[in-house]
C-alpha positions as CSV (number, residue, x, y, z in Angstrom):
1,X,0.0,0.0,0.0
2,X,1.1,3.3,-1.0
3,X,1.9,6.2,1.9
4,X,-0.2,9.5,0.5
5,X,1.7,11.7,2.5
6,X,0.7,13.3,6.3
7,X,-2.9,13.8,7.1
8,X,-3.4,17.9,8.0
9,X,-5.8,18.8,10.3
10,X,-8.5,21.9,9.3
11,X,-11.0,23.6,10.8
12,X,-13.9,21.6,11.6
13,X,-17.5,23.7,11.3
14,X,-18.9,21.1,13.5
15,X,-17.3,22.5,16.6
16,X,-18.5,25.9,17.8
17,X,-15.7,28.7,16.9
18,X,-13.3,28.3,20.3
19,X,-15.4,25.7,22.1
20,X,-14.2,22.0,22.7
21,X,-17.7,20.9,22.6
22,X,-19.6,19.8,19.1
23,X,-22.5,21.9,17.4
24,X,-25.3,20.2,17.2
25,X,-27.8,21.7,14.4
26,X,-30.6,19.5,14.6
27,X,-30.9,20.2,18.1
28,X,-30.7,16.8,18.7
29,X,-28.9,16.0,22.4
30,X,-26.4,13.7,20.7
31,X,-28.1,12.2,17.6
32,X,-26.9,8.9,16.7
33,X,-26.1,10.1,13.1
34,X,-26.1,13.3,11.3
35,X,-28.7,14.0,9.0
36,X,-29.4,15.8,5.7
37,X,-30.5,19.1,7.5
38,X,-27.6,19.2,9.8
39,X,-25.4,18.8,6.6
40,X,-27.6,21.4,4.6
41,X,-26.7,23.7,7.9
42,X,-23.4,23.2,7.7
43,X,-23.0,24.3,3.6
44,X,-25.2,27.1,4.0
45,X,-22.0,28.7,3.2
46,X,-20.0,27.7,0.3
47,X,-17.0,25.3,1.0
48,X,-17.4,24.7,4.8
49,X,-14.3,22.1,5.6
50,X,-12.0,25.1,3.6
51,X,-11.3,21.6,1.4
52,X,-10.3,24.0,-1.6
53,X,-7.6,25.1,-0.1
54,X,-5.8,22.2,0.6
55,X,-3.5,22.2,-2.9
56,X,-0.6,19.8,-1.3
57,X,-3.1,17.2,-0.3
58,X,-4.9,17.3,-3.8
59,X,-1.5,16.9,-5.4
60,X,-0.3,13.8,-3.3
61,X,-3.6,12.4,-3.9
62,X,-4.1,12.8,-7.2
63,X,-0.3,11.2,-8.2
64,X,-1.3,8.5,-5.7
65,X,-4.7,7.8,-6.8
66,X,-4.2,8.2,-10.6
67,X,-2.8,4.2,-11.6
68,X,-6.2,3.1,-9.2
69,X,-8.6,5.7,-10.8
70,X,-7.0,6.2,-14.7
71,X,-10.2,4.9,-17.1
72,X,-12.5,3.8,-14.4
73,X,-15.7,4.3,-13.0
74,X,-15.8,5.8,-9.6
75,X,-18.3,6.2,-6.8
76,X,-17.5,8.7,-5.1
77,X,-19.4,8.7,-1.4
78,X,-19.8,12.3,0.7
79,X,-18.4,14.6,-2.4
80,X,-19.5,17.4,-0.9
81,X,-19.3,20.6,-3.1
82,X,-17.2,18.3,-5.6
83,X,-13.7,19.6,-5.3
84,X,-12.1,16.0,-4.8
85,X,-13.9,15.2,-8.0
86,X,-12.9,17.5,-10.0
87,X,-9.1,17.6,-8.3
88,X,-8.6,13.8,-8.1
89,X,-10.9,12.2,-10.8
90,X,-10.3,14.0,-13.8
91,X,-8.3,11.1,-15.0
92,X,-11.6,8.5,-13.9
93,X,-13.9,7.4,-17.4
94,X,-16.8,8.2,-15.2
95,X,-17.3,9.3,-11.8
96,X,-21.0,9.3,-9.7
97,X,-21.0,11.5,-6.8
98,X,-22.9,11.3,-3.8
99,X,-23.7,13.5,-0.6
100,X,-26.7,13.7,1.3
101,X,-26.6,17.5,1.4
102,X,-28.7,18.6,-1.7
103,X,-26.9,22.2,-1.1
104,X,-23.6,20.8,-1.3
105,X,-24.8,18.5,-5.0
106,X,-26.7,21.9,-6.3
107,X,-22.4,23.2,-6.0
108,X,-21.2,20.2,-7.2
109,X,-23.6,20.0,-10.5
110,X,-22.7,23.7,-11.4
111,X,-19.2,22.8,-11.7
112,X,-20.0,21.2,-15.2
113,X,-17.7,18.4,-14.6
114,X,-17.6,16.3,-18.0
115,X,-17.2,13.0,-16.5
116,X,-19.4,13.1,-13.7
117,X,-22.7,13.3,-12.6
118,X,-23.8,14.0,-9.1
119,X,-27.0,12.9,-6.7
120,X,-28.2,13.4,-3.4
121,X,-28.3,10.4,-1.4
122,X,-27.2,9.1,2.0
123,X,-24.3,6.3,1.1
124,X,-26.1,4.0,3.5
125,X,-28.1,3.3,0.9
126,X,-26.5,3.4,-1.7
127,X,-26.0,0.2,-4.8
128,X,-22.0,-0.6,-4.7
129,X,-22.7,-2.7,-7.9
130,X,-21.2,-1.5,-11.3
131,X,-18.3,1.0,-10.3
132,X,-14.7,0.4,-10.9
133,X,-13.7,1.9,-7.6
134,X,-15.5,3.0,-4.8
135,X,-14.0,6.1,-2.7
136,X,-14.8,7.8,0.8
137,X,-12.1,10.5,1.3
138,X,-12.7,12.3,4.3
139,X,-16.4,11.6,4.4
140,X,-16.6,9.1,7.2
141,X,-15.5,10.1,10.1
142,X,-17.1,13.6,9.8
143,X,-20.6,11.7,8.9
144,X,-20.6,9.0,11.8
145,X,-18.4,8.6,14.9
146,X,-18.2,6.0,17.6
147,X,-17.1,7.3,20.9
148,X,-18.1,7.1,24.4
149,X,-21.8,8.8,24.2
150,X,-22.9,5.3,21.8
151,X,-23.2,6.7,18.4
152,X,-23.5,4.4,15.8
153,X,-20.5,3.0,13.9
154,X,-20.5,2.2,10.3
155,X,-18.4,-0.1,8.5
156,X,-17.7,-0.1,4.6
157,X,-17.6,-4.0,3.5
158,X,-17.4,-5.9,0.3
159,X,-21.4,-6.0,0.5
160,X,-21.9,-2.3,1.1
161,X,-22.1,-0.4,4.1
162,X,-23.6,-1.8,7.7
163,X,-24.2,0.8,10.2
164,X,-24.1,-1.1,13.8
């Protein structure tokens, strides 16, 4: 397996400006799993993770990624605004998208991306079957985290995803 270089830390929106303790726009006490409208919250303004600005990161990945990607068909889960997809899978023959934040697709589809289409949905339930490569780049552990308060935990598998 290939090393893609360090991982960098960036802000997270989720975390109230300051604060050590998580925002939780649904109002929820400590949902078990974010949802659509907390995600629609959260790219209420444009590019919320400040994922654009990462150039070194979308360099590493792209030279790491491009013998996997080159000519294939990719499902991409959590794509947000689409900036990995147009960054990293230029090189892919086709490329599906998916987020469950239809604020963050509406973005994504007005980038006019040639190879690529893009849908709202919530990768939970989502068909695996009939992509080349499947990829979840810093969608998961923003979407669902296990920790000590009993949140669900969600595990990618040959099958598709299983949320336990």
């Amino acid at each position: 397996m290939r090393e893609c270089g360090p991982s960098r830390t960036r802000p997270d929106p989720m975390r109230a400006k300051g604060a050590n303790k998580r925002i939780q726009p649904s109002g929820q006490r400590k949902p078990a799993m974010r949802t659509a409208a907390d995600f629609n919250l959260y790219y209420a303004a444009p590019d919320p993770w400040h994922i654009s600005h990462a150039r070194f990161r979308d360099k590493v990945l792209r030279r790491c990624l491009k013998p996997f990607i080159r000519d294939k068909s990719v499902l991409e889960l959590g794509c947000g605004e689409g900036h990995l997809t147009h960054a990293i899978f230029s090189k892919a023959r086709s490329v599906v998208g998916i987020d469950i934040s239809d604020v963050a697709i509406a973005r994504a589809k007005s980038l006019n991306l040639p190879n690529a289409r893009f849908e709202s949905a919530d990768f939970l339930q989502a068909s695996f079957e009939g992509y080349d490569v499947i990829a979840a780049i810093e969608c998961v552990p923003p979407a669902c985290r296990t920790g000590a308060e009993g949140q669900g935990e969600v595990e990618l598998t040959r099958s598709g995803p299983r949320a336990d």
